[in-house]
C-alpha positions in Angstrom: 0.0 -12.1 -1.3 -3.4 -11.3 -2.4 -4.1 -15.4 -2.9 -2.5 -16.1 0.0 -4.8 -14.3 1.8 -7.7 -15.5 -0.3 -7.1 -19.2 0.6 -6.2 -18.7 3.7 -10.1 -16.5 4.1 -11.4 -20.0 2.5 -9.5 -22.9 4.7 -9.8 -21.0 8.5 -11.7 -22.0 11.4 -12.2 -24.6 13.5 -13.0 -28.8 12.0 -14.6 -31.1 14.5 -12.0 -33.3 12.8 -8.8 -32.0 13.8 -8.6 -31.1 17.8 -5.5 -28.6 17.5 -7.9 -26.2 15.6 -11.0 -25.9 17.8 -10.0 -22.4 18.7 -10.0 -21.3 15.3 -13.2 -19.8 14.6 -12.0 -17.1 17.8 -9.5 -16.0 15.4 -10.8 -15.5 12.1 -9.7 -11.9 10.4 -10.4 -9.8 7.7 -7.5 -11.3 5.7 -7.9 -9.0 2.5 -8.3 -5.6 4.7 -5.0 -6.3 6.6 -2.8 -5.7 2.9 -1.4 -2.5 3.2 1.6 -0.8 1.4 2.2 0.5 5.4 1.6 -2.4 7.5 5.4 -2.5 8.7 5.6 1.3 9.7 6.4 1.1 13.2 6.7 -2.8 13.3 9.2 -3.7 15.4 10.6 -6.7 13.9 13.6 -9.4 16.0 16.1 -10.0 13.0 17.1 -13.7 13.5 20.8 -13.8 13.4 21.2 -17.7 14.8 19.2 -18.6 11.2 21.8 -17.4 9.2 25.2 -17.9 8.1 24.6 -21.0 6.2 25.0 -19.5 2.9 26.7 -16.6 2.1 25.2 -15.2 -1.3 21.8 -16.1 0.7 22.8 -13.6 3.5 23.6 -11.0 1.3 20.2 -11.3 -0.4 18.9 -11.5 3.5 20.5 -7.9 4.5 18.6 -6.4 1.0 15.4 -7.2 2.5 16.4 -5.9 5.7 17.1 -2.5 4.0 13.6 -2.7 2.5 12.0 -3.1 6.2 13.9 -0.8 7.3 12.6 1.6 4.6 9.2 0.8 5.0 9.8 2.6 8.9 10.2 -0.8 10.9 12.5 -1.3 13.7 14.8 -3.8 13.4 16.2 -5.0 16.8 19.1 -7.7 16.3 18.3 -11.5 18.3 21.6 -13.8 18.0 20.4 -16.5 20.4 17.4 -18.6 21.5 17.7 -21.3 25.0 17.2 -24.6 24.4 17.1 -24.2 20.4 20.1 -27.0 20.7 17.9 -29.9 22.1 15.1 -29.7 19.5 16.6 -31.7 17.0 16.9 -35.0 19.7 13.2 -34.3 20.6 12.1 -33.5 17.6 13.3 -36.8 16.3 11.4 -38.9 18.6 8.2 -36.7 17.9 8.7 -37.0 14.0 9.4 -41.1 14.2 6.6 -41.8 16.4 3.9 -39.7 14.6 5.1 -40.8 10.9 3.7 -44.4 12.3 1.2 -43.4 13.9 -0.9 -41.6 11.2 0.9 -43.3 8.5 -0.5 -46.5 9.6 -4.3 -44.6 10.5 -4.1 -43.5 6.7 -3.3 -46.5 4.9 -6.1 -48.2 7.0 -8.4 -46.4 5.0 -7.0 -47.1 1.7 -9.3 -49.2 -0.6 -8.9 -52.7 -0.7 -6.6 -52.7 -3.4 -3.8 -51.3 -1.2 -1.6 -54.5 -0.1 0.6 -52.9 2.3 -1.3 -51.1 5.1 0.9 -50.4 7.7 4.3 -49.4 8.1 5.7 -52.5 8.0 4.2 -54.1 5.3 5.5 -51.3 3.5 9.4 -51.6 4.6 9.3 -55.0 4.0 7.9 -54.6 0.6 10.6 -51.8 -0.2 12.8 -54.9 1.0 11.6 -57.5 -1.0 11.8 -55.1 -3.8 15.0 -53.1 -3.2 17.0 -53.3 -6.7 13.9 -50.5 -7.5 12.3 -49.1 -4.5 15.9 -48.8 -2.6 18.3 -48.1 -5.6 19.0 -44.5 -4.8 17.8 -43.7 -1.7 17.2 -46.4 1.7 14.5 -46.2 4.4 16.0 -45.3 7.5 13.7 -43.0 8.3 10.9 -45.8 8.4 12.9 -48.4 10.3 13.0 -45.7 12.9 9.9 -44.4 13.1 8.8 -48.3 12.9 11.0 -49.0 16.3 8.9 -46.2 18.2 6.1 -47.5 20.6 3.5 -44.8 19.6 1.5 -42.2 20.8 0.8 -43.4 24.4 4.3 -43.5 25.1 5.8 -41.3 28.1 9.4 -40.9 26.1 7.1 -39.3 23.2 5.1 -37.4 25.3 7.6 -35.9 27.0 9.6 -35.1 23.8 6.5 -33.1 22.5 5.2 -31.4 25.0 9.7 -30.0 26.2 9.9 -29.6 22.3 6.2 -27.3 22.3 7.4 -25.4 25.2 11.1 -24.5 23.9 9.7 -23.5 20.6 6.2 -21.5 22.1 6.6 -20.4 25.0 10.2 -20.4 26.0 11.1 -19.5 22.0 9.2 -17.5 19.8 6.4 -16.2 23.1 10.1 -15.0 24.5 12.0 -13.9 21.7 8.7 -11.6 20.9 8.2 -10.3 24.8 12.0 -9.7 25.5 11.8 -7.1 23.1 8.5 -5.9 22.3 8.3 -7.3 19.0 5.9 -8.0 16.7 7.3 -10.8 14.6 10.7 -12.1 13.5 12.1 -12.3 10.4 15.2 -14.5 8.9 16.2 -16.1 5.7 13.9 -19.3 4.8 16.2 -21.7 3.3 19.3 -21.8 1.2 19.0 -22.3 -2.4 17.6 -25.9 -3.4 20.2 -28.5 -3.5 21.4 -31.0 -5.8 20.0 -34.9 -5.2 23.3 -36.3 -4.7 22.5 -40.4 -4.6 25.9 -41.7 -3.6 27.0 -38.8 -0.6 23.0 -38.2 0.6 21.7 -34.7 0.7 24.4 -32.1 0.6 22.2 -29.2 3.0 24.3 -27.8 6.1 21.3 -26.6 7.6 19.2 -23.1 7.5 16.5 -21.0 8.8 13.9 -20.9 11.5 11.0 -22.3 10.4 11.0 -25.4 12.4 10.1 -22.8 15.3 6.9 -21.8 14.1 5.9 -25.6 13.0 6.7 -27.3 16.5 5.0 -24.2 18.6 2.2 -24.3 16.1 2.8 -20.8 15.3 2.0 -19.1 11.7 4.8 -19.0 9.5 4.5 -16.4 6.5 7.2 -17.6 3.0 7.3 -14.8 0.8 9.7 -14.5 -2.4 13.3 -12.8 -1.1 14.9 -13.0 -4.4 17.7 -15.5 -6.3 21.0 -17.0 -5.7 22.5 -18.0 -9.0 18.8 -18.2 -10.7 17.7 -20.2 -7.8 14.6 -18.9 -5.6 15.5 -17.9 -2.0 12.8 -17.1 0.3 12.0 -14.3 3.4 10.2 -15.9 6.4 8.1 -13.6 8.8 6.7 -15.5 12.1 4.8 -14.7 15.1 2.8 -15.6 18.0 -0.1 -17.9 18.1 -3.4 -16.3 15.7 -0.8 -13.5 14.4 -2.0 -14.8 10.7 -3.6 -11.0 9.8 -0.3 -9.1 11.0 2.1 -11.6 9.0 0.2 -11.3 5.7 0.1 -7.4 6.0 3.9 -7.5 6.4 4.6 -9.9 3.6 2.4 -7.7 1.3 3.8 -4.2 2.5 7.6 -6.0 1.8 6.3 -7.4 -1.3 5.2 -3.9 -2.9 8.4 -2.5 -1.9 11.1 -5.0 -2.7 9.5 -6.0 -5.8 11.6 -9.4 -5.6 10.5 -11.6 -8.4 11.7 -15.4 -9.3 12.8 -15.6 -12.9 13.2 -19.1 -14.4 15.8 -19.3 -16.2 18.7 -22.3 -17.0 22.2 -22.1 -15.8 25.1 -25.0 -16.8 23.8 -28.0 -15.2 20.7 -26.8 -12.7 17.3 -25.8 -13.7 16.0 -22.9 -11.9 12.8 -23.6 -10.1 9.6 -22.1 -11.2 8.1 -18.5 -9.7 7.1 -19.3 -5.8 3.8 -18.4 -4.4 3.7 -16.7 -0.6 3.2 -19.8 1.7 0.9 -19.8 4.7 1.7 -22.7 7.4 -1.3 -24.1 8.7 -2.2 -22.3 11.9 -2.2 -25.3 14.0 -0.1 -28.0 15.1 
């Protein structure tokens, strides 16, 4: 947690590059000073209930670190619902599509000469021309979408974004937080890794919350949970806009007491990943 913090005291503030962080420099903490053993006594922390149940073993490493939250004199108050969370996935779909082609085709406008395809649609139609390699395993739906949007100007887009921004933000997390007087939520990150499976597709049901935090913008704080059959599960803490500070000194004040560590190790047929560093999401949208 101590790097975390670290990198995250080297990359804040504000660039005149990026609009969504001009605000930044407002918000700037004493990232190293907020990592205390104690930093979740009296927390009162929303357990997110609608983030779990996709995997069992996951959920049982889940309610551990609840106990250890609890022990570290938290309150933990119990959220099984959130409105709205049901239409994010239509307008998120729209919002991913559209900006995929957008700054996909900005960036490989800047690539050097060498760079044949530079747009979007040089680049499906070279996966096409090629697709005994590039298309072998996996296809590129995901681009023929995104390709079909009308871009950033578009109403349908706009819309999407800004109903998606304000069931996540304000209606979501802003909500979830106020309702209860919380301080931050807490819920499993993801299940285990999966296996790339190239004739059924990607075998995930689904999991965690952290979509919430990325649409709203929010800070999203990954810290190590503990294993499921070697593999590395992860504990998610969010909060409210510029919460970055309180997040880290939860993570750390969990991390001392769990003591949840990611051994490597081999079992028949899956590699265990390697140890995972605590993960910061950028603060902005």
């Amino acid at each position: 947690m101590t790097t975390a913090a670290r990198v995250l005291a080297a990359i804040a503030g504000s660039d005149p590059a990026d609009p969504a962080t001009k605000d930044a420099d407002a918000h700037i903490s004493d990232y190293l000073a907020v990592l205390k053993p104690g930093a979740l006594s009296g927390a009162r922390i929303g357990v997110l209930r609608f983030a779990t149940g996709w995997s069992t073993e996951t959920d049982k490493v889940f309610e551990k670190a609840l106990d250890v939250i609890r022990s570290k004199g938290a309150v933990l108050v119990e959220i099984t619902e959130m409105k709205g969370r049901g239409k994010l996935g239509e307008l998120e779909g729209l919002v991913l599509h559209t900006e995929l082609k957008a700054d996909l085709n900005a960036y490989l406008a800047t690539t050097p000469a060498a760079v044949q395809s530079r747009t979007l649609a040089a680049l499906i139609a070279f996966n096409t021309a090629h697709s005994d390699r590039e298309l072998s395993l996996f296809g590129q739906e995901t681009f023929i979408k995104a390709e079909a949007t009308k871009g950033l100007d578009d109403p349908a887009y706009k819309a999407a974004r800004s109903q998606s921004q304000q069931i996540a933000g304000p209606n979501g997390i802003d909500a979830m937080l106020a309702r209860d007087h919380l301080d931050a939520l807490v819920f499993p990150t993801m299940p285990p890794a999966w296996k790339i499976d190239a004739v059924n597709g990607d075998q995930i049901s689904g999991g965690g919350a952290g979509g919430l935090a990325a649409i709203a913008g929010y800070p999203h704080l990954t810290v190590p949970m503990g294993e499921v059959w070697g593999l590395p599960v992860g504990l998610s803490f969010v909060g409210p806009a510029w919460s970055e500070a309180r997040l880290l000194g939860y993570g750390y004040a969990y991390e001392q007491a769990s003591g949840a560590k990611i051994t490597p190790r081999f079992l028949p047929s899956v590699e265990a990943e390697a140890p995972v560093a605590p993960l910061l999401e950028p603060l902005q949208r």
